[in-house]
One Martini backbone bead per residue (centre of mass of N, CA, C, O) as a GRO file, in nm:
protein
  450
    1UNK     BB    1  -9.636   0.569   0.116
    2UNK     BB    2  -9.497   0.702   0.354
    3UNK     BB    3  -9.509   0.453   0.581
    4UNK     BB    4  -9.277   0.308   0.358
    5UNK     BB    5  -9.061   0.495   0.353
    6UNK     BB    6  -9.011   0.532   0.640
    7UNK     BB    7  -8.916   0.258   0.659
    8UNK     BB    8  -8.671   0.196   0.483
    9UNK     BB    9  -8.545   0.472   0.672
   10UNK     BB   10  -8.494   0.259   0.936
   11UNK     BB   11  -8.338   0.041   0.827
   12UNK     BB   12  -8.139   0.203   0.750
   13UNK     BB   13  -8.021   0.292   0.984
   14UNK     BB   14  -7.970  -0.010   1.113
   15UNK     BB   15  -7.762  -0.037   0.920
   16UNK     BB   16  -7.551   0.201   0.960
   17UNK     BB   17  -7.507   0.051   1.270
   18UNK     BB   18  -7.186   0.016   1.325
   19UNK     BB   19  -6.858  -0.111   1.407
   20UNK     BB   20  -6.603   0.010   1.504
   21UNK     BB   21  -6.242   0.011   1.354
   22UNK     BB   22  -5.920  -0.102   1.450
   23UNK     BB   23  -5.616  -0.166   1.280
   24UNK     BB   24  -5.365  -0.311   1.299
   25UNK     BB   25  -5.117  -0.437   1.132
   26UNK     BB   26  -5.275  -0.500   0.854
   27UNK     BB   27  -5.098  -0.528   0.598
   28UNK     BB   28  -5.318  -0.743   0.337
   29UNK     BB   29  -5.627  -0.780   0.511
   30UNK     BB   30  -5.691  -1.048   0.665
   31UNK     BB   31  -5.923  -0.889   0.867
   32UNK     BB   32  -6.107  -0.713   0.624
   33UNK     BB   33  -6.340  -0.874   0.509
   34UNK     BB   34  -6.563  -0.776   0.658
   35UNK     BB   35  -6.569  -0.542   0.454
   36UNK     BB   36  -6.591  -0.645   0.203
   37UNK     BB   37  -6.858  -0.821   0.243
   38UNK     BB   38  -7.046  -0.545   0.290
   39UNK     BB   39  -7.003  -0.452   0.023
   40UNK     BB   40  -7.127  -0.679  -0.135
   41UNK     BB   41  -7.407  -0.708   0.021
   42UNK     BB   42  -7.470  -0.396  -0.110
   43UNK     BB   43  -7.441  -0.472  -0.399
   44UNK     BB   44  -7.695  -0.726  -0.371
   45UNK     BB   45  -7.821  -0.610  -0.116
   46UNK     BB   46  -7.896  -0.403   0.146
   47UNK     BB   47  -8.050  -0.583   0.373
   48UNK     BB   48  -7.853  -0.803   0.411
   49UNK     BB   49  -7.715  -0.660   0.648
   50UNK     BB   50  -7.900  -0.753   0.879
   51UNK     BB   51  -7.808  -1.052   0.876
   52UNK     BB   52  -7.507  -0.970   0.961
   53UNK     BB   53  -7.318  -1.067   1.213
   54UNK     BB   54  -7.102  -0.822   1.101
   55UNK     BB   55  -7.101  -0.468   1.160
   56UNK     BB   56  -6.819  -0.341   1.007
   57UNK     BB   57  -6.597  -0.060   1.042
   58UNK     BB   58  -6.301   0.071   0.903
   59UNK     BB   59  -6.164   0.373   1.001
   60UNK     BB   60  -5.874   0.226   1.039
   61UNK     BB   61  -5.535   0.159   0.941
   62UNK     BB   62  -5.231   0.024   1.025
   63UNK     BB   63  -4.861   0.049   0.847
   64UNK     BB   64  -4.537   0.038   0.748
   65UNK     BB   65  -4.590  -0.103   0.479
   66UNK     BB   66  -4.579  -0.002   0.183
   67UNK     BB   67  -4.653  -0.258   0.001
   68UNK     BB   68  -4.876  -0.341   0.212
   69UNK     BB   69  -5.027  -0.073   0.107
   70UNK     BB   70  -5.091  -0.140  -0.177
   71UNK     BB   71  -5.267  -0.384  -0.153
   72UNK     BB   72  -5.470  -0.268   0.018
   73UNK     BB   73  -5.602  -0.081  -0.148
   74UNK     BB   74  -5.599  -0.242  -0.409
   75UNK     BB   75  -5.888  -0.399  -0.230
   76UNK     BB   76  -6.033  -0.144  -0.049
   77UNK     BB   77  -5.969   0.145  -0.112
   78UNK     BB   78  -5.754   0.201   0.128
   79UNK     BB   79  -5.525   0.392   0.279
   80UNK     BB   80  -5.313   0.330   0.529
   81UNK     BB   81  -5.131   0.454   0.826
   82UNK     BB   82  -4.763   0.501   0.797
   83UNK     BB   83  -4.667   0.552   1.079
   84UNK     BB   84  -4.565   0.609   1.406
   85UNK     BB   85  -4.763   0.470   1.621
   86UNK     BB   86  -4.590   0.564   1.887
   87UNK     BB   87  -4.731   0.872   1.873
   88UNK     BB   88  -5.025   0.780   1.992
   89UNK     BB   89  -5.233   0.943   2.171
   90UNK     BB   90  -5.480   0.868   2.350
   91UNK     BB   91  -5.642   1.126   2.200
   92UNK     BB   92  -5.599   0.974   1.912
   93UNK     BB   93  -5.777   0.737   1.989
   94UNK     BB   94  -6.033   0.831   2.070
   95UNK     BB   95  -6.112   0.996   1.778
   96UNK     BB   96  -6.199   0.682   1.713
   97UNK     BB   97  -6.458   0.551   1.840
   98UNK     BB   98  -6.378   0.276   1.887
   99UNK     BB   99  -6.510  -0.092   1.954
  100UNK     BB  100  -6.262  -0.213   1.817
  101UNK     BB  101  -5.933  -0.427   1.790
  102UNK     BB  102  -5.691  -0.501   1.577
  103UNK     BB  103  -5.387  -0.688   1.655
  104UNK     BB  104  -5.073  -0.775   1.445
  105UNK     BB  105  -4.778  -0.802   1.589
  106UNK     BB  106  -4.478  -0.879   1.577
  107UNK     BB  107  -4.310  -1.191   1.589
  108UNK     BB  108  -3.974  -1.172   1.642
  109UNK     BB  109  -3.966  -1.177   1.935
  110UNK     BB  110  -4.106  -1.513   1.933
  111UNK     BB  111  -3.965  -1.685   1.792
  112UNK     BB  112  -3.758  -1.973   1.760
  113UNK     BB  113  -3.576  -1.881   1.522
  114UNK     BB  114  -3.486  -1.654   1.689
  115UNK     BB  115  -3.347  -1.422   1.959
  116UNK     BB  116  -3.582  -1.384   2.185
  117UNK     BB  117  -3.608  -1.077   2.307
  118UNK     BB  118  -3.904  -0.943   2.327
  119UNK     BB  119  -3.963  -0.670   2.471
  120UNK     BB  120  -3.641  -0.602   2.398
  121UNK     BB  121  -3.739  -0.576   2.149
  122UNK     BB  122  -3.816  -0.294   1.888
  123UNK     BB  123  -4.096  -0.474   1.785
  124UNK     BB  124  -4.218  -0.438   2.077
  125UNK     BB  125  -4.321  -0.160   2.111
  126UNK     BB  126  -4.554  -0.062   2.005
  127UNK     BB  127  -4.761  -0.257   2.155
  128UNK     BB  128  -4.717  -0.156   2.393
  129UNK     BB  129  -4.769   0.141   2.330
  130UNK     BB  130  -5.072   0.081   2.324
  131UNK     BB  131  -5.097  -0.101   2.609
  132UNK     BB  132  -5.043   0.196   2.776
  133UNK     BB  133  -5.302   0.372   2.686
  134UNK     BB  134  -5.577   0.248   2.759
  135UNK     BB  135  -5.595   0.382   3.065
  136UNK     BB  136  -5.600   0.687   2.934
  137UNK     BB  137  -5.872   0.672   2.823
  138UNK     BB  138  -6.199   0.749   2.784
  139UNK     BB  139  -6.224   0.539   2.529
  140UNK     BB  140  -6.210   0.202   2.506
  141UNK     BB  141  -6.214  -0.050   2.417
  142UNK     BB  142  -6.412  -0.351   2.388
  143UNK     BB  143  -6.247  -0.495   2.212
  144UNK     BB  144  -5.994  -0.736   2.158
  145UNK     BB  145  -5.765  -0.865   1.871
  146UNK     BB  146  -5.484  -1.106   1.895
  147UNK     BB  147  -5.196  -1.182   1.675
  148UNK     BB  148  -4.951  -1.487   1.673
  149UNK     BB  149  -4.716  -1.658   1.768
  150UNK     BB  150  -4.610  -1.937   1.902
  151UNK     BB  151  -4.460  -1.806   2.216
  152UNK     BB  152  -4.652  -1.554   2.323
  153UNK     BB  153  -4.769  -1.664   2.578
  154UNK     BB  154  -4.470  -1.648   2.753
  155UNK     BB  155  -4.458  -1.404   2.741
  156UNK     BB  156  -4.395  -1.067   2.856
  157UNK     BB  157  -4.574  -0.941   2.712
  158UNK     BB  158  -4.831  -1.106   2.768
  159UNK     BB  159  -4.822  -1.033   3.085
  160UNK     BB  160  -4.857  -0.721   3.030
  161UNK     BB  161  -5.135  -0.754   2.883
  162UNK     BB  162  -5.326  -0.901   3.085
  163UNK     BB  163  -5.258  -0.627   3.305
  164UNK     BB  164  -5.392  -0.444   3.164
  165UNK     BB  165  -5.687  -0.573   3.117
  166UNK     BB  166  -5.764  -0.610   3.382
  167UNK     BB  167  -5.749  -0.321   3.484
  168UNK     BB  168  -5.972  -0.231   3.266
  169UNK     BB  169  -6.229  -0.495   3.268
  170UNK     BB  170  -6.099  -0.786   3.084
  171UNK     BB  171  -6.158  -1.038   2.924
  172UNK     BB  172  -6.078  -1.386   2.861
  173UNK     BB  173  -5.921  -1.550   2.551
  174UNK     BB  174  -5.758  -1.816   2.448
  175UNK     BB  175  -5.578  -1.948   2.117
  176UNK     BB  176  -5.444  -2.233   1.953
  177UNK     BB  177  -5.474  -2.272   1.602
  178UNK     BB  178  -5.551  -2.442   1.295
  179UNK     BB  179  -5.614  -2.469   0.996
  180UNK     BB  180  -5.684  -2.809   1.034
  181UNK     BB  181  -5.922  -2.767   1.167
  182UNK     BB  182  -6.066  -2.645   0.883
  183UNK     BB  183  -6.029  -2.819   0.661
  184UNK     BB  184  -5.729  -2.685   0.598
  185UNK     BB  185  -5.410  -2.830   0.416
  186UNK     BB  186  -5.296  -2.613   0.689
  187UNK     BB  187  -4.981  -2.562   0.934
  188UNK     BB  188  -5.068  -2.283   1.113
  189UNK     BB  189  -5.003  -2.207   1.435
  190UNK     BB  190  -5.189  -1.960   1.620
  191UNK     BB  191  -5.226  -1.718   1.823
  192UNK     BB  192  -5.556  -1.605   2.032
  193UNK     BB  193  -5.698  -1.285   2.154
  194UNK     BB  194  -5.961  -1.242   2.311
  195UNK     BB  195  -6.151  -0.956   2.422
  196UNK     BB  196  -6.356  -0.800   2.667
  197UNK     BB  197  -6.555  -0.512   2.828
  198UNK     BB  198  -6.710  -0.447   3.090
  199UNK     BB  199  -7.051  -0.604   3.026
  200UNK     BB  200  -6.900  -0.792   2.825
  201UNK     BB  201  -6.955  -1.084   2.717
  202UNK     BB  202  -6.934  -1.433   2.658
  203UNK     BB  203  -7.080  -1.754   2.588
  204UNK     BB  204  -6.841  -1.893   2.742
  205UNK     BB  205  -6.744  -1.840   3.040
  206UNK     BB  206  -6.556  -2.053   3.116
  207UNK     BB  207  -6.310  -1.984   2.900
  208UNK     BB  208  -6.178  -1.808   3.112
  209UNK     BB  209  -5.880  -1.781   3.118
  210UNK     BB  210  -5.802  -1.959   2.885
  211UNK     BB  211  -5.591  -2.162   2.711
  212UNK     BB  212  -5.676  -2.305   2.406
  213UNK     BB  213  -5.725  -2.636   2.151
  214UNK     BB  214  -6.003  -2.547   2.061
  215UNK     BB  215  -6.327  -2.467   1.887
  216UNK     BB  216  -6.549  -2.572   2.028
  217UNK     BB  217  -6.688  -2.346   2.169
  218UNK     BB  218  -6.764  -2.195   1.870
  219UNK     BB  219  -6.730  -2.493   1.716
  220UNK     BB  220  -6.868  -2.768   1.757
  221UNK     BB  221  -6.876  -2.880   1.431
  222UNK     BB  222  -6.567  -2.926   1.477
  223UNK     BB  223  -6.289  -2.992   1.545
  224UNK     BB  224  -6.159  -3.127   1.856
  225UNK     BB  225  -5.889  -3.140   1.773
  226UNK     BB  226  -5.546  -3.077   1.944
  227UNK     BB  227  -5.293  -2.813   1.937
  228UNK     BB  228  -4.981  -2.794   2.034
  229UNK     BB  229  -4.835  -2.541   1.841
  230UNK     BB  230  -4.663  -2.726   1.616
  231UNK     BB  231  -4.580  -2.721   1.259
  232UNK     BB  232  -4.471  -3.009   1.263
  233UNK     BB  233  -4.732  -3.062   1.507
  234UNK     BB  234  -5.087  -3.134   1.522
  235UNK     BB  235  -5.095  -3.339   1.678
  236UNK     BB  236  -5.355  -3.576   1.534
  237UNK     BB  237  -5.322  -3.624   1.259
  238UNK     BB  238  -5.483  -3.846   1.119
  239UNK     BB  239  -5.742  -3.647   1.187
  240UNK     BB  240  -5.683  -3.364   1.047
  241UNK     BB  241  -5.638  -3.501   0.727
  242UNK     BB  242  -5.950  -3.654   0.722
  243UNK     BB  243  -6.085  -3.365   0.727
  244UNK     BB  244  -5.953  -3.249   0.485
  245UNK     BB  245  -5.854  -3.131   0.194
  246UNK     BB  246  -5.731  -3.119  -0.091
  247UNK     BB  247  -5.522  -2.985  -0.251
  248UNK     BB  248  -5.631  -2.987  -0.506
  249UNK     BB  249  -5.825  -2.731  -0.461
  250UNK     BB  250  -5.585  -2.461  -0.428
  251UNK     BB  251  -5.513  -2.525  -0.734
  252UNK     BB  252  -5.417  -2.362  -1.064
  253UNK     BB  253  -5.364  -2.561  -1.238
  254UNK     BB  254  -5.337  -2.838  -1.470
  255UNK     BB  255  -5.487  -3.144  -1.499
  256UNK     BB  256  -5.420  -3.532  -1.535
  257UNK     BB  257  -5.640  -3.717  -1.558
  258UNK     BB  258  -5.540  -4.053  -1.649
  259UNK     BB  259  -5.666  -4.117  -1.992
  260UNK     BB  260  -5.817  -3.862  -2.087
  261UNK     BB  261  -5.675  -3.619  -2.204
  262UNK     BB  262  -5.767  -3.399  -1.966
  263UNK     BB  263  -5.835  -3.049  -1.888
  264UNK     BB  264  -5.830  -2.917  -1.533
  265UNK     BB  265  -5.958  -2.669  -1.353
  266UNK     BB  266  -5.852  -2.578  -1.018
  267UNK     BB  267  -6.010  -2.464  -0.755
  268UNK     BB  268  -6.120  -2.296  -0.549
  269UNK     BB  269  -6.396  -2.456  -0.403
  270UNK     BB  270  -6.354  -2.706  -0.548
  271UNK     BB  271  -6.442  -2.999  -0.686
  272UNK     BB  272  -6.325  -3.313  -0.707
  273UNK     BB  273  -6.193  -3.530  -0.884
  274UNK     BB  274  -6.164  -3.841  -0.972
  275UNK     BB  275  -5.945  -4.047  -0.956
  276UNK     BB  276  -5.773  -4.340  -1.063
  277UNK     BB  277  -5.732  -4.640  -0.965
  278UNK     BB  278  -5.406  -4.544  -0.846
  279UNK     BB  279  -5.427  -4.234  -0.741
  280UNK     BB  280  -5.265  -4.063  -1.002
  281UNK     BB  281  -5.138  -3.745  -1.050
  282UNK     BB  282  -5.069  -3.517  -1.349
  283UNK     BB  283  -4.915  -3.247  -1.410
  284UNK     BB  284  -4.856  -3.025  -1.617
  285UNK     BB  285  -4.598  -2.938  -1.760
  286UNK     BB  286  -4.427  -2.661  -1.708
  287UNK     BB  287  -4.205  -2.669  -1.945
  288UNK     BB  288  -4.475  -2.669  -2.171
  289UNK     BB  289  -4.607  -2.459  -2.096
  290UNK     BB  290  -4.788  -2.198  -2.298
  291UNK     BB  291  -4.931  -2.030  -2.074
  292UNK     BB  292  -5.042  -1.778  -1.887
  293UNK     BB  293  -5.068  -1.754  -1.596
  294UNK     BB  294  -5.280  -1.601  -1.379
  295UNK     BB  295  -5.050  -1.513  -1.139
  296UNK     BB  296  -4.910  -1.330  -1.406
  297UNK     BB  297  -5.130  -1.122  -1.546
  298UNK     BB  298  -5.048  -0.874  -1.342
  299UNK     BB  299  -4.754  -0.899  -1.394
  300UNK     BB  300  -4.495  -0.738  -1.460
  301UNK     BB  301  -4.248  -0.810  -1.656
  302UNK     BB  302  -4.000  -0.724  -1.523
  303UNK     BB  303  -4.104  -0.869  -1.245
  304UNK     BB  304  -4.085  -1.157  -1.267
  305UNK     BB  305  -3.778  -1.169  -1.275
  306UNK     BB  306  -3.589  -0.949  -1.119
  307UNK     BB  307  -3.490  -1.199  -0.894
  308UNK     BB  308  -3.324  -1.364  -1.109
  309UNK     BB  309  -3.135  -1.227  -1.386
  310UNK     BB  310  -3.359  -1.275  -1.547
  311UNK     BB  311  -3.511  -1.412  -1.865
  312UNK     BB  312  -3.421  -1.818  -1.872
  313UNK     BB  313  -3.721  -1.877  -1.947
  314UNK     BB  314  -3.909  -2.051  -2.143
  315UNK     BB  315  -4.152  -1.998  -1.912
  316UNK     BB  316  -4.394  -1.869  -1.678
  317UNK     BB  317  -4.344  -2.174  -1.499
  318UNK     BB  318  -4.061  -2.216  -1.442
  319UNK     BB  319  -4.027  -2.031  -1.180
  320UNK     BB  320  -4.145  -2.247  -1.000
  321UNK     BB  321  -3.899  -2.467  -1.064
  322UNK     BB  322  -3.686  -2.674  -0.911
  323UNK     BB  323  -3.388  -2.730  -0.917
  324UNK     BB  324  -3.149  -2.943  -0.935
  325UNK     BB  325  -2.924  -2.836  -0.783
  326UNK     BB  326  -3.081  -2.820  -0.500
  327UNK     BB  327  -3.166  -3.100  -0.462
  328UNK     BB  328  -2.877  -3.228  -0.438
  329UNK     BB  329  -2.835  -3.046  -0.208
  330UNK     BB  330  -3.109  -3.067  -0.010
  331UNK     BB  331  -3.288  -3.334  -0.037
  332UNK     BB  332  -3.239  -3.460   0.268
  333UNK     BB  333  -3.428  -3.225   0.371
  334UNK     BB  334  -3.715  -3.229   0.168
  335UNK     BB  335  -3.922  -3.448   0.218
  336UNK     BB  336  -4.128  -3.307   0.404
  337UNK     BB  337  -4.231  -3.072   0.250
  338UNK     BB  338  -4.331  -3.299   0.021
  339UNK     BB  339  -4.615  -3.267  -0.204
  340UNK     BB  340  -4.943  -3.394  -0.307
  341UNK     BB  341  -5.241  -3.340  -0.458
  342UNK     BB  342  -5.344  -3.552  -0.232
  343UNK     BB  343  -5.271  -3.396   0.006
  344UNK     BB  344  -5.363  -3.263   0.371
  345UNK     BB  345  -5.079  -3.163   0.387
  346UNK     BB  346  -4.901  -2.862   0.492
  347UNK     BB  347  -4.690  -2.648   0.551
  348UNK     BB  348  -4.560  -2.357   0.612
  349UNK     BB  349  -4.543  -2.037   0.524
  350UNK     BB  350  -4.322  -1.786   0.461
  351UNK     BB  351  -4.090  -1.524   0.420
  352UNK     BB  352  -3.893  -1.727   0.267
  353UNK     BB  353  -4.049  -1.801   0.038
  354UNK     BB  354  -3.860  -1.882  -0.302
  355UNK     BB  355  -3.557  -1.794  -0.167
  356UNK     BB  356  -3.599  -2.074   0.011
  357UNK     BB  357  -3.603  -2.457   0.005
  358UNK     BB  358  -3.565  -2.524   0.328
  359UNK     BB  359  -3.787  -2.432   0.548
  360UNK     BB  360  -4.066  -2.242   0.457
  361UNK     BB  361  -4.220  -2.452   0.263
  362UNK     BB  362  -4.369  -2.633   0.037
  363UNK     BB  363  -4.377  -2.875  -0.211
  364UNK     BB  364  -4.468  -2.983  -0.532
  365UNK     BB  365  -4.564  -3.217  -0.682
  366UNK     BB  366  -4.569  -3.314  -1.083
  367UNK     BB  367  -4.536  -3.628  -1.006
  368UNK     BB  368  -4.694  -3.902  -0.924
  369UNK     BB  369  -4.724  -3.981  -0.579
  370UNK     BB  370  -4.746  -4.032  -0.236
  371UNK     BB  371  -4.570  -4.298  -0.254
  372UNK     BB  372  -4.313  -4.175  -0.374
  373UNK     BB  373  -3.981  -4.165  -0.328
  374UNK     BB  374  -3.802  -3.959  -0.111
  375UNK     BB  375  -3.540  -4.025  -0.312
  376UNK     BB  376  -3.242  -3.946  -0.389
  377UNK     BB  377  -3.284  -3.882  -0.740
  378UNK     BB  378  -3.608  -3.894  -0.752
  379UNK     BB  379  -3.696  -3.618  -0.711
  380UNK     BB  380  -3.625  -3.499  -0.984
  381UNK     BB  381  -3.916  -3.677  -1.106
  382UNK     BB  382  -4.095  -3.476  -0.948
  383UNK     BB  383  -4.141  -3.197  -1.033
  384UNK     BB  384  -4.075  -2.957  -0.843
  385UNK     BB  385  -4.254  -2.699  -0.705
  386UNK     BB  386  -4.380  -2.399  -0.630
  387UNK     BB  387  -4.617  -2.224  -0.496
  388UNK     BB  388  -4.789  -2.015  -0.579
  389UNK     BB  389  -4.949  -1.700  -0.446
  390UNK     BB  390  -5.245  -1.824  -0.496
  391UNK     BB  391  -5.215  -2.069  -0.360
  392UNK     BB  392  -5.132  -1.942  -0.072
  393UNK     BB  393  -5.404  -1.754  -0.085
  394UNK     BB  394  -5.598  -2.029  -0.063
  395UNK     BB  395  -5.440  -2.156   0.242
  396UNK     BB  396  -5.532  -1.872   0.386
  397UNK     BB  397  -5.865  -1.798   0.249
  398UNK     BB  398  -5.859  -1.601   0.041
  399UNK     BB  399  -5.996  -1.473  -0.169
  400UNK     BB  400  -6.107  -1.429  -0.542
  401UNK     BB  401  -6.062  -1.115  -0.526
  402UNK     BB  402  -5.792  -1.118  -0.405
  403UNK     BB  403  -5.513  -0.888  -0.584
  404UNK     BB  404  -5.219  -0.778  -0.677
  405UNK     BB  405  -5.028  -0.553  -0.764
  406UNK     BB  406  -4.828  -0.515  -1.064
  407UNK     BB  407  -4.581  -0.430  -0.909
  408UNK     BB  408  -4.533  -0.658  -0.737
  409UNK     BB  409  -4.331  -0.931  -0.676
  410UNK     BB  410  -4.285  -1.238  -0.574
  411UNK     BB  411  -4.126  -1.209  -0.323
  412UNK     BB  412  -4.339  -0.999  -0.207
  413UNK     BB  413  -4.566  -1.186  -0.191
  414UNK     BB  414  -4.468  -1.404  -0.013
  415UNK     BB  415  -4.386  -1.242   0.204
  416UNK     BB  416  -4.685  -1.101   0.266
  417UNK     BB  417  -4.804  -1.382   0.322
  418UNK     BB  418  -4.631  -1.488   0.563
  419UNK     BB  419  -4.751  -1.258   0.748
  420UNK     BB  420  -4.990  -1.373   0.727
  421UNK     BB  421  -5.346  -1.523   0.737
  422UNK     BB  422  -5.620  -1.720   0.834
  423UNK     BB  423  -5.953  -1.697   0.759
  424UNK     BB  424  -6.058  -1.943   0.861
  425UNK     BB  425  -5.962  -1.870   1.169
  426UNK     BB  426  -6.045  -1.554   1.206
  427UNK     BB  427  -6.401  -1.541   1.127
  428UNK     BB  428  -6.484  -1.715   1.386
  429UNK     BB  429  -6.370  -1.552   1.579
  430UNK     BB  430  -6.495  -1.286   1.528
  431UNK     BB  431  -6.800  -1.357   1.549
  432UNK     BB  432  -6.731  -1.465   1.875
  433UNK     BB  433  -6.661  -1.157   1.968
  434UNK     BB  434  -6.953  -1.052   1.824
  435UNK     BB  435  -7.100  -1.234   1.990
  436UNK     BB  436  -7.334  -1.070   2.234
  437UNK     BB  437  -7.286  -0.768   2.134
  438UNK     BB  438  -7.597  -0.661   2.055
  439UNK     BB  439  -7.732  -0.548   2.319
  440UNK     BB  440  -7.556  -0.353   2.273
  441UNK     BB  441  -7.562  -0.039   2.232
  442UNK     BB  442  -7.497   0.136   1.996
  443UNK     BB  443  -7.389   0.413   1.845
  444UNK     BB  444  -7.524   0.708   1.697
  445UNK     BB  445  -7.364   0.866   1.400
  446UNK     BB  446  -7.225   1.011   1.137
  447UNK     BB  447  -6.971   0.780   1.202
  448UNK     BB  448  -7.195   0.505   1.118
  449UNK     BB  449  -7.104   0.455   0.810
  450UNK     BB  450  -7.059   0.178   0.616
   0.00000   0.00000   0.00000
């Protein structure tokens, strides 16, 4: 009996050895999943930790965005430090002797449609200062996971950051990759840097110092086609296309299949209904829906209208409907926008997504099919609304899990969204980064505590 006891307490200790992580710019926890994930594998049997690719505890999150800290507690149960990260010196940061860094910062200053001032924004200093801390550290990270927009690969701001981990013996891969490669029908390619500190080195080291545009190194059986980095063009569409699933399965609404006059409903990761013969679904028109959606159940009645002047709406699906006055204005600008439930591709959502109708992410179409003339006055006939939050929440792959407490508005909520991430293309980047990383000796102490 006791030799018996003696080994759960052995294995109870390998699972507590666990990689600590600090995640930078952490946002609304896009990154923060593999937590999420071994809290839940811990309350479903505990040794099945010892089974997953990563065992990993965030042990300290940063951000300035207070909503966005509202959001991450509200989910992960912990609140990030909101502090000015630039004051944080070699030796505080030494403090938390983490073994990775995950780190998504400001994108304003490298995007297309900004002013590119690149490392002379002020939204690029934070960033600098910590990858000038690097060299001065006792103990610097072992991992270092970067994401940002396609555009910062050519910046300043990349070359001083990749002179800085050379000099410190860090080795480097470097992606460009699109959710549309992992079979998820969005549009959003983002730059993404692996770093490893030697003696730790990547599973193909071929891969070293390239920037690629296929996941083909780190899983051979995705799509191998590649993305140009352009929100408007992933390379080869037709291919990228037919191997995603249709929008109809990201969707919360009620859909009416064919003539059978029944509703069901889609969620993420349901399987697809067979459409009828013509191809053709039709959503239950929001305007007549006498049901609160479910992605407005959690939110303050005051909160849903706040940022529209009142509560002017039937119902509260209608806040979702593009106003007919919008169509007639913008609708020769919206056509490339607008998709259709069996549609396998959407455009990027931004975060002035439901602020503006035109050029921030996708228009749902509500009748129709995808056949159906983009041409006004035709489009107002298409029943036209935006994605809610939970379905924008479903293209980026966060669980479902995952929501947003009640006090935040929808403005909000959308913001929040368009600056996060996709975790379908983050969660196998983090695993081949953590993955050869194993035969390293963890550091066992009281502090290695997942």
């Amino acid at each position: 009996m006791e030799m018996q006891t003696e080994t759960e307490m052995e294995v109870e200790e390998k699972i507590c050895r666990c990689w600590r992580i600090l995640e930078f710019y952490s946002g609304i926890g896009g990154m923060c999943n593999i937590r999420q994930l071994t809290n839940r594998l811990r309350r479903l049997q505990r040794y099945s930790l010892l089974r997953a690719g990563i065992r990993g505890r965030v042990v300290e999150a940063f951000d300035i965005n207070n909503i966005a800290n509202d959001v991450y507690e509200h989910n992960f149960g912990h609140r990030p430090f909101q502090g000015n990260i630039q004051i944080l010196t070699p030796l505080d940061l030494d403090k938390y002797e983490a073994h990775a860094w995950l780190l998504s910062p400001p994108c304003q200053p490298y995007t297309r449609q900004g002013l590119q001032k690149d490392s002379a924004d002020a939204r690029a200093l934070s960033f600098i200062k910590i990858l000038e801390n690097m060299p001065h550290m006792m103990q610097p990270p072992l991992m270092l996971f970067v994401e940002n927009v396609v555009g910062f690969e050519t910046s300043n701001t990349h070359k001083h950051m990749m002179e800085v981990l050379a000099g410190i013996g860090f080795v480097t891969q470097e992606y460009i990759l699109s959710p549309l490669q992992f079979g998820i029908p969005y549009s959003r390619p983002r730059y993404f840097c692996l770093a490893k500190r030697k003696p730790l080195s990547f599973r193909n080291p071929s891969c070293n110092n390239l920037i690629l545009r296929t996941p083909s190194p780190f899983m051979p059986s995705k799509n191998n086609q590649s993305t140009d980095g352009s929100d408007g063009n992933d390379g080869n569409q037709e291919e990228f296309n037919s191997s995603c699933e249709p929008i109809i399965n990201f969707l919360e609404t009620h859909f009416l299949t064919g003539n059978q006059q029944e509703y069901t409903t889609f969620g993420f990761g349901t399987e697809v209904v067979s459409s009828p013969g013509d191809g053709k679904y039709m959503i239950d028109k929001i305007s007549t829906s006498t049901s609160t959606p479910k992605h407005l159940a959690d939110i303050d009645n005051d909160k849903i209208f706040e940022d529209d002047g009142g509560g002017t709406y039937k119902n509260a699906w209608d806040i979702y409907s593009v106003a007919p006055s919008l169509i007639e204005r913008w609708g020769n600008a919206m056509d490339k926008d607008i998709v259709f439930p069996e549609s396998r591709r959407c455009c990027c959502f931004t975060k002035s997504y439901y602020r503006y109708v035109k050029g921030t992410g996708s228009l749902l179409a509500t009748s129709g099919d995808i056949n159906s003339r983009l041409e006004a006055p035709s489009l107002i006939e298409l029943g036209l609304r935006f994605f809610t939050p939970r379905e924008v929440a479903n293209l980026h792959s966060f669980p479902a899990e995952f929501h947003f407490p009640s006090h935040t508005s929808l403005r909000q909520r959308y913001a929040l969204l368009g600056n996060s991430m996709s975790v379908a293309v983050v969660a196998p980047l983090l695993q081949y980064l953590f993955s050869e990383s194993t035969t390293l000796k963890i550091p066992t102490s009281s502090k290695d505590i997942c």
